[in-house]
C-alpha positions as CSV (number, residue, x, y, z in Angstrom):
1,X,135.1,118.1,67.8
2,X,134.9,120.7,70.2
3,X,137.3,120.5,73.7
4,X,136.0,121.6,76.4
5,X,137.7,121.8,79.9
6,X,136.2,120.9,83.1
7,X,138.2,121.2,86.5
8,X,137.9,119.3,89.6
9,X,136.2,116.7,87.9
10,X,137.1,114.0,89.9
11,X,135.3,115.6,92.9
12,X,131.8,115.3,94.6
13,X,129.8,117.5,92.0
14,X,132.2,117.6,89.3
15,X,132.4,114.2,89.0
16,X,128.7,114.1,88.3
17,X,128.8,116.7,85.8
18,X,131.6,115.2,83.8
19,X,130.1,111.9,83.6
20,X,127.0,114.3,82.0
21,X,129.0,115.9,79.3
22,X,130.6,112.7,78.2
23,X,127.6,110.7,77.8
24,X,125.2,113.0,76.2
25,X,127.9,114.8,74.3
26,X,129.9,112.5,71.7
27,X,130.7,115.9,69.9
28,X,132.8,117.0,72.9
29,X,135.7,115.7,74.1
30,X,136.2,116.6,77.5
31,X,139.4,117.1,79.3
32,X,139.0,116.8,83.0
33,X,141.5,118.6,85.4
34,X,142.0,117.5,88.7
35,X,144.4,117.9,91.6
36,X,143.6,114.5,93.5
37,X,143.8,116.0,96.6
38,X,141.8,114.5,99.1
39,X,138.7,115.1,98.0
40,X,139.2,113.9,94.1
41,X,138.5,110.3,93.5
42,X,139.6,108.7,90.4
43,X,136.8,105.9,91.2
44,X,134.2,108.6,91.0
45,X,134.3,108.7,87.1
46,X,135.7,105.1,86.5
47,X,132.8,104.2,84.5
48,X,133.7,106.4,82.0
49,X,137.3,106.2,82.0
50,X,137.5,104.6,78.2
51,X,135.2,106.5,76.5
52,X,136.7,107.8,73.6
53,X,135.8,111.5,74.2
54,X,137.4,111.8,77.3
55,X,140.8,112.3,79.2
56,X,142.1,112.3,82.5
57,X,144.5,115.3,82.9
58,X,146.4,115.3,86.8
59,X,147.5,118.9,87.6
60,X,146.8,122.1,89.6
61,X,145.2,125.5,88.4
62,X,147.6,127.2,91.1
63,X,150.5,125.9,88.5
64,X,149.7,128.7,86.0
65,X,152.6,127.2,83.6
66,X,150.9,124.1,83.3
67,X,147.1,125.9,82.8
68,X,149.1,127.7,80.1
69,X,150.5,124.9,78.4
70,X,147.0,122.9,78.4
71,X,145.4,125.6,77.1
72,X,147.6,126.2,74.1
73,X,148.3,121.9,73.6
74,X,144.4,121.3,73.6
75,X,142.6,124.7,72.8
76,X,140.1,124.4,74.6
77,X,136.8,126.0,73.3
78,X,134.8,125.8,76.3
79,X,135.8,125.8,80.5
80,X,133.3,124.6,83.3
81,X,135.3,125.4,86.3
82,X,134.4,123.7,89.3
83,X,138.0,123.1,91.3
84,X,137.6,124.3,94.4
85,X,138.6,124.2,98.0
86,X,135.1,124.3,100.1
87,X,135.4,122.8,103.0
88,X,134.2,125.8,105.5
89,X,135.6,124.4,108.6
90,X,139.1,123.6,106.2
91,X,139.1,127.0,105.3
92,X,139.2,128.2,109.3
93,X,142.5,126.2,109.7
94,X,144.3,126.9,106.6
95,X,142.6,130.2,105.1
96,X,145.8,130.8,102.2
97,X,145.0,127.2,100.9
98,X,141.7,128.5,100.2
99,X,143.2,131.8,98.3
100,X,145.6,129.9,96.4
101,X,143.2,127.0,94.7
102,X,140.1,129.5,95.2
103,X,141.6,132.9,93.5
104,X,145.1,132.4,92.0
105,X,144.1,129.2,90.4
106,X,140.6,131.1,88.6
107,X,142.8,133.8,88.3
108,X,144.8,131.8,86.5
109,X,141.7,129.8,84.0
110,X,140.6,133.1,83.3
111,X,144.2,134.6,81.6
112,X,144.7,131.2,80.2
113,X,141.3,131.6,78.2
114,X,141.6,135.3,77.7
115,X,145.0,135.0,75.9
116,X,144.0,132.1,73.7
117,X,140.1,133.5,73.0
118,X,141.4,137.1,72.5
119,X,141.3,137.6,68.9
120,X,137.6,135.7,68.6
121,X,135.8,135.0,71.2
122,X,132.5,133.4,69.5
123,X,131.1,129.6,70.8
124,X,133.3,130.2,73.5
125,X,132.6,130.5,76.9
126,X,133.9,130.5,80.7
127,X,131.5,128.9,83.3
128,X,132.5,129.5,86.9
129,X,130.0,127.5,89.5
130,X,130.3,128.9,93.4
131,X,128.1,129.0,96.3
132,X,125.1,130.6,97.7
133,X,127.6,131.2,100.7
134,X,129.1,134.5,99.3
135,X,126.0,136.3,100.3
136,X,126.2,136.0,104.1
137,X,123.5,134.9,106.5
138,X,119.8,135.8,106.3
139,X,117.6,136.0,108.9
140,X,114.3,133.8,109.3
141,X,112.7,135.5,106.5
142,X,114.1,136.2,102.5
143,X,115.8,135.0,99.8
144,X,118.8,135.1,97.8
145,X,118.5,136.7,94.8
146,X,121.2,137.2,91.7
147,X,121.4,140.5,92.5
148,X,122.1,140.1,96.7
149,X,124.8,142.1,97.9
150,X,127.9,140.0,98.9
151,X,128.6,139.3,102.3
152,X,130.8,136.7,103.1
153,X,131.3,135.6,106.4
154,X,134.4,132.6,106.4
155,X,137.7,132.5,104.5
156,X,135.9,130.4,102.3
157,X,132.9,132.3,101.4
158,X,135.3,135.6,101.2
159,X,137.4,133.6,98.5
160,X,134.6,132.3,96.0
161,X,133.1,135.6,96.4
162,X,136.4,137.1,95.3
163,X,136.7,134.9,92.5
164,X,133.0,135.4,91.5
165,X,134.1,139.3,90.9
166,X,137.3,138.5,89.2
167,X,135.3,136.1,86.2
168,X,132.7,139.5,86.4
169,X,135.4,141.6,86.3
170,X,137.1,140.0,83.3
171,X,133.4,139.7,81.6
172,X,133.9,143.7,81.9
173,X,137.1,144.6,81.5
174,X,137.9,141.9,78.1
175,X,134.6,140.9,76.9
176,X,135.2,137.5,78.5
177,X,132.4,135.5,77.7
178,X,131.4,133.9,80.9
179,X,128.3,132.8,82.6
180,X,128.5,132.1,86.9
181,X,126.1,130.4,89.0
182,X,125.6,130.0,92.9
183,X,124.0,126.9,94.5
184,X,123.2,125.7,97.6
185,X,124.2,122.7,99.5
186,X,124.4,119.9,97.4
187,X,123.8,116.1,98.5
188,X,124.1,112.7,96.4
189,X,126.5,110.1,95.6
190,X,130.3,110.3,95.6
191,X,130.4,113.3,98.2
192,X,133.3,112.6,100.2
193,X,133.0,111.8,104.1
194,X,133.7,115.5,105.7
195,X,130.2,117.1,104.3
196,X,127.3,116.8,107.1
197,X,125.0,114.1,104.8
198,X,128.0,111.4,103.7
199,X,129.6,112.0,107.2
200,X,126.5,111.0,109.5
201,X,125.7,108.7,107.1
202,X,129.2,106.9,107.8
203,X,129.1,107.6,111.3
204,X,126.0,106.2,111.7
205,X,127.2,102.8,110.2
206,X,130.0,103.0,112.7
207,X,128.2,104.2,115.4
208,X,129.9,107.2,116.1
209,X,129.1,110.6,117.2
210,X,127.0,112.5,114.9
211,X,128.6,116.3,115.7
212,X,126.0,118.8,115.6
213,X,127.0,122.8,116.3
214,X,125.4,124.4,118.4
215,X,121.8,124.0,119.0
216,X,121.4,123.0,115.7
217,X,119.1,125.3,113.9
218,X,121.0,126.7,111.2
219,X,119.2,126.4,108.0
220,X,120.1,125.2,104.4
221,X,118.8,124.8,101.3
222,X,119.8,121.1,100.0
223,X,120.1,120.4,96.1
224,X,120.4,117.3,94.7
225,X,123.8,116.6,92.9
226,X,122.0,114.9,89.5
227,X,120.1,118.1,89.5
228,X,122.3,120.2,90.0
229,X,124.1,119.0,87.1
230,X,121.3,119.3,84.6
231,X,121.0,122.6,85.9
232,X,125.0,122.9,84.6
233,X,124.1,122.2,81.6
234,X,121.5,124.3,80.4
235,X,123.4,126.7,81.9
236,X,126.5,126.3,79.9
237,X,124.4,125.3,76.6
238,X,121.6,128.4,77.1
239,X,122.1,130.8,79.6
240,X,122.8,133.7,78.5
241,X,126.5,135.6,78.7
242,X,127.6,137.7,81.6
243,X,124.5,136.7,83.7
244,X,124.3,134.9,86.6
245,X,121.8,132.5,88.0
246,X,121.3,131.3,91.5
247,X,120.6,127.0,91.6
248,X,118.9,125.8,94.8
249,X,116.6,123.1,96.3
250,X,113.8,125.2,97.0
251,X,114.4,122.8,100.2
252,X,115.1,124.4,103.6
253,X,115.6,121.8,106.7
254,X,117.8,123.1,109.7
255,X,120.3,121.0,110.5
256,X,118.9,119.0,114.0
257,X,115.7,118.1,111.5
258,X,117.1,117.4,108.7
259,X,119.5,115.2,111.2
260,X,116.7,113.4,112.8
261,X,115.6,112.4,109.4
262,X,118.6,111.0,108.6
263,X,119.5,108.9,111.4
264,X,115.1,107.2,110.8
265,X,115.6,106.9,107.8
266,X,119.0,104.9,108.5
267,X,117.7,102.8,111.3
268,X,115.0,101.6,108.9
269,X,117.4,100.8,106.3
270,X,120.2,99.4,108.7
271,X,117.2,97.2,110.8
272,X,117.7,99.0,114.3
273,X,114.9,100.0,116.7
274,X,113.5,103.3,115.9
275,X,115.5,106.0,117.7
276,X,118.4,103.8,117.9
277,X,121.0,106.3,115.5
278,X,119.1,109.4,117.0
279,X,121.0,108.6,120.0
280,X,124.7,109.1,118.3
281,X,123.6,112.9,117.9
282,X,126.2,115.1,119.6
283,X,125.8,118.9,120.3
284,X,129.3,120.6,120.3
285,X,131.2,124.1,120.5
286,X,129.9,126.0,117.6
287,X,132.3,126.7,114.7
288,X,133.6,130.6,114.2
289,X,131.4,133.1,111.8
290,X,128.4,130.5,111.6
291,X,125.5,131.8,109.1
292,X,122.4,131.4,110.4
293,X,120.5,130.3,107.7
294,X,120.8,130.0,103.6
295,X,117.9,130.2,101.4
296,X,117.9,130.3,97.1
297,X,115.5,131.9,95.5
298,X,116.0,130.1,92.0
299,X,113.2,131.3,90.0
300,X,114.9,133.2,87.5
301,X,116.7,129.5,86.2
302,X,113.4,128.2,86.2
303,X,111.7,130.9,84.5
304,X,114.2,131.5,81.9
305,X,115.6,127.8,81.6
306,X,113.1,125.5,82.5
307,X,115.2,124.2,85.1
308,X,113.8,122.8,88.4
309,X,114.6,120.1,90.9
310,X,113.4,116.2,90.1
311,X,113.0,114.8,93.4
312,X,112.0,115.6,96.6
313,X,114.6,116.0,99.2
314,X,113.4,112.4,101.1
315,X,113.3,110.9,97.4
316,X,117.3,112.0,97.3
317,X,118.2,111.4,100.7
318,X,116.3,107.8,100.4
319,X,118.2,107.0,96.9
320,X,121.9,108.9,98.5
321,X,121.4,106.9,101.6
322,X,121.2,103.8,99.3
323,X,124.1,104.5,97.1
324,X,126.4,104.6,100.1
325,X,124.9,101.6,101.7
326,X,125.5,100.0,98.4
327,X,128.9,101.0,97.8
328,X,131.1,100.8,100.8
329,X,134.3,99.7,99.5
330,X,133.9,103.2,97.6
331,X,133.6,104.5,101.1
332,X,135.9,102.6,103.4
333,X,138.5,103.2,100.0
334,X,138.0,107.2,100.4
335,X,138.6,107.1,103.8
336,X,141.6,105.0,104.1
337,X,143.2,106.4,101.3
338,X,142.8,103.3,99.4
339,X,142.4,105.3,96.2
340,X,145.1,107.0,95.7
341,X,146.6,102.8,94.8
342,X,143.9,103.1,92.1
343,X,145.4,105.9,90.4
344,X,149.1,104.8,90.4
345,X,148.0,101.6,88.8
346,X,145.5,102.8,86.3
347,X,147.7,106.3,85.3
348,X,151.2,105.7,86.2
């Protein structure tokens, strides 16, 4: 049986990606690494919590002792890193958080997995997954490409896109096999309350502001989170080593549309008169370094892959949108801290 590592697995996307690899995978078994900070959810991945090809392992890839120690007690064959720190706003307020989790801890995945893959390094391979954000702001017209310059504009951005050239750099300088990929903004179930979809989506429940910077027209490309992790895995099962592949939604909507949408679609669902959540929409100061717009071009995935999105962005919003209305325990749980009870009981 083949181990494979996957961090920050009890997060929005990783989460979804873990459940993946454990289900289709029996000839895995995966280890998933989390920090349960605020935004990792042992609920997330509950379902799967007794499958016989998984464990739970509770650390931090800043603790490069412990990274070493895993790495040598389960040697690992195989790392999907998605641990992160990527809240942008987060970043603003506490940029060194950001460089610890963000570089030191990939710093430290990527000489854990070196040192034990040195002397062979075939059927291995390091998968880092960062953001379209490392490449700046475009105007109204163009796409990112694989082969943009970087340009990142927020302590965020600035430290995926350093770790992005550290796994490059390592690909290089050792022969680490790695492949990296960039996506866009992803959506779905389990994304916890700070992120523009979950939050409105609570706020409208609670009819509270819906905070919207600026005028509003900054413009993303949304992916779908189930996607997204199909997309995971055909990269890590047949994308090719030391290349890098851009995932997006081919789905632009600036924020005040994409906003509107949200709050129809929410009175339909919650019964109000039409307009009613539209009114909860609040313009405020704009945030610091704010990228005017965000566009993937994904077509090399698709062309080389196969890979492209299953739904329409209203098909995922509609079926998000019903997740959280049909799980709110999950959601008053996350943001009350209710959670952290679950782990003590079902790990301690």
């Amino acid at each position: 049986m083949k181990n494979i590592l996957i961090t920050g697995g009890a997060g929005f996307i990783g989460s979804h990606v873990v459940r993946r690899f454990v289900t289709r995978y029996p000839q895995y078994h995966i280890y998933n690494l989390d920090a349960l900070t605020y935004a990792g959810n042992l609920e997330n991945i509950k379902d799967i919590q007794d499958a016989p090809n998984y464990t739970f392992l509770k650390g931090d890839i800043v603790d490069e002792q412990f990274i070493n120690e895993i790495f040598s007690k389960y040697q690992f064959e195989g790392v999907l890193h998605l641990a992160a720190e990527s809240h942008v706003d987060r970043s603003i307020t506490d940029p060194l958080a950001f460089v610890r989790t963000n570089v030191i801890g990939t710093m430290n995945l990527l000489n854990a997995a070196k040192n034990l893959w040195k002397d062979n390094f075939d059927g291995k391979r390091f998968y880092h997954i960062s953001t379209d954000e490392v490449y700046g702001s475009l105007g109204a017209e163009g796409l990112f490409t694989e082969t943009t310059a970087y340009d990142p504009n927020s302590p965020y951005s600035a430290s995926k896109a350093s770790s992005d050239h550290f796994v490059r750099a390592y690909g290089e300088t050792y022969g680490l096999p790695y492949v990296l990929t960039n996506c866009s903004n992803n959506y779905g179930s389990f994304h916890f309350p700070e992120k523009l979809i979950p939050l409105f989506i609570n706020n409208i429940i609670n009819n509270k502001p819906l905070p919207v910077y600026g005028d509003g027209n900054y413009t993303r490309d949304w992916l779908y989170v189930k996607d997204h992790a199909v997309a995971i895995d055909l990269v890590f099962h047949e994308g090719k080593n030391h290349e890098t592949y851009n995932i997006g939604g081919f789905n632009e909507w600036k924020n005040i549309d994409l906003v509107k949408l949200l709050c129809a679609k929410m009175d339909e669902k919650l019964g109000r008169a039409e307009g009613e959540s539209a009114k909860l929409i609040t313009y405020v100061k704009d945030r610091p370094g704010h990228d005017l717009r965000y566009a993937i071009d994904a077509s090399k995935i698709n062309k080389e892959l196969g890979w492209k999105p299953s739904v329409t962005f209203e098909e995922g919003l509609q079926e998000t949108i019903n997740w959280y209305l049909e799980n709110t325990e999950w959601l008053n749980n996350v943001t009350s801290g209710e959670y952290s009870k679950y782990y003590e009981k079902q790990y301690s």
